[in-house]
N, C-alpha and C positions, 0 to 999 in steps of 0.2 A: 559687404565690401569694406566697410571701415573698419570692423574687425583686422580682415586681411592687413587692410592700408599700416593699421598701428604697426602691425608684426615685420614687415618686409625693409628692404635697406633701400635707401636716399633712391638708387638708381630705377629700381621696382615704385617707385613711390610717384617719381616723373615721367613714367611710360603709362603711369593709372590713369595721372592728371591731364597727360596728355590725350588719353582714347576715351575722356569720359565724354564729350564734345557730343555725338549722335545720341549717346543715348539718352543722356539728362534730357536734350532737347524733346527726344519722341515721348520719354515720361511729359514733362510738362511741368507746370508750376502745382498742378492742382494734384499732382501724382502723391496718394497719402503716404506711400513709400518712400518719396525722397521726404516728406514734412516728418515722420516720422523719425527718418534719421538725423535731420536737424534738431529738432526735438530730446533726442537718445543721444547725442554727437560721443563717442566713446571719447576718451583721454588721446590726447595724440594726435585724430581728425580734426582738427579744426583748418586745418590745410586743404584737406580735402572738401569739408562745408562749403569755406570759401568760396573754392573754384565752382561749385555745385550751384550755388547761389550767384556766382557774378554770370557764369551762363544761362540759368534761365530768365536772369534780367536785363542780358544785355542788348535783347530786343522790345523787350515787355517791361510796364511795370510792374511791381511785384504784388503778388496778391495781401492780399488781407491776414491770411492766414500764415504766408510766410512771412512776412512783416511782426508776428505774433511770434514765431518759433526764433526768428534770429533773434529779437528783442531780450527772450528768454532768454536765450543762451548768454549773450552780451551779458546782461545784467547777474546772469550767475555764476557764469565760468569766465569767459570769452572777453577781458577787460582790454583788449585792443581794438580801439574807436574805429582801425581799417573794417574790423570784420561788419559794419553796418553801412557802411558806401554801398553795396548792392542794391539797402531796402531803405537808402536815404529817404526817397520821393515816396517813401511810406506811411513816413515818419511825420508825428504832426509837427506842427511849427513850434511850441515848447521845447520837446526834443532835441532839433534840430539845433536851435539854437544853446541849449545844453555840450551839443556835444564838437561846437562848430569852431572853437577857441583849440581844441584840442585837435582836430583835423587840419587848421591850417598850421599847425606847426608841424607837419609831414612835411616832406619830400615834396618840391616844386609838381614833378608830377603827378601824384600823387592829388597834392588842391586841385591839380588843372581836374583830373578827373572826378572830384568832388563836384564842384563847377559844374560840370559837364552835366553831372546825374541834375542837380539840383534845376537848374538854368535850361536842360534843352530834351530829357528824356519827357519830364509832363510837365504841360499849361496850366494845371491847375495850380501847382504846388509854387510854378514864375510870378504867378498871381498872388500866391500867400506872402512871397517873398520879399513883396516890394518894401515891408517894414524896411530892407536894408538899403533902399534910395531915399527912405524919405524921413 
């Protein structure tokens, strides 16, 4: 599929993203096929990762594993701090705070759904956070 995605024009590229929505979902997070192609992400997909990644997190935390592959990719290709908002609440609290200067100079909306991930997807992570009240 990313293959394909590099190859095809704008129009074919927003009807991909648009129908990828059931199936990412019934693969899963633990699908080796999708970790894989995050892993592999061809030149070009990183749009398509993305979207791949903000749906299977946008009811779940992210696993472990995908936490590992985006990390990767980030660090070697992928130097757009958006592309880790998915696997924020992954991310330990060094990290975070690494990458959290650079996040809020984004787009208002953009922090609010920073925020979001950080503050209201997992309790664990509201708990690590509190360094930034006190």
């Amino acid at each position: 599929l990313a293959t394909i995605y590099t190859a095809v024009n704008g129009d074919i590229k927003r009807v991909i993203l648009r129908v990828l929505e059931n199936p990412v979902r019934d693969m899963g997070m633990g699908s080796a096929e999708i970790l894989k192609l995050v892993e592999n992400c061809p030149k070009g997909a990183e749009t398509l990762i993305t979207r791949i990644i903000h749906i299977l997190t946008e009811k779940a935390p992210p696993s472990r594993e995908l936490v590992e592959k985006v990390r990767d990719l980030y660090h070697k290709r992928v130097s757009d701090v958006r592309f880790l908002i998915p696997v924020l609440t992954g991310l330990d609290k060094r990290e975070i705070i690494s990458v959290l200067p650079k996040l809020i100079k984004l787009s208002p909306p953009v922090v609010k759904e920073v925020f979001n991930r950080l503050l209201g997807l997992n309790c664990k992570l509201s708990e690590r956070l509190t360094f930034l009240y006190v």
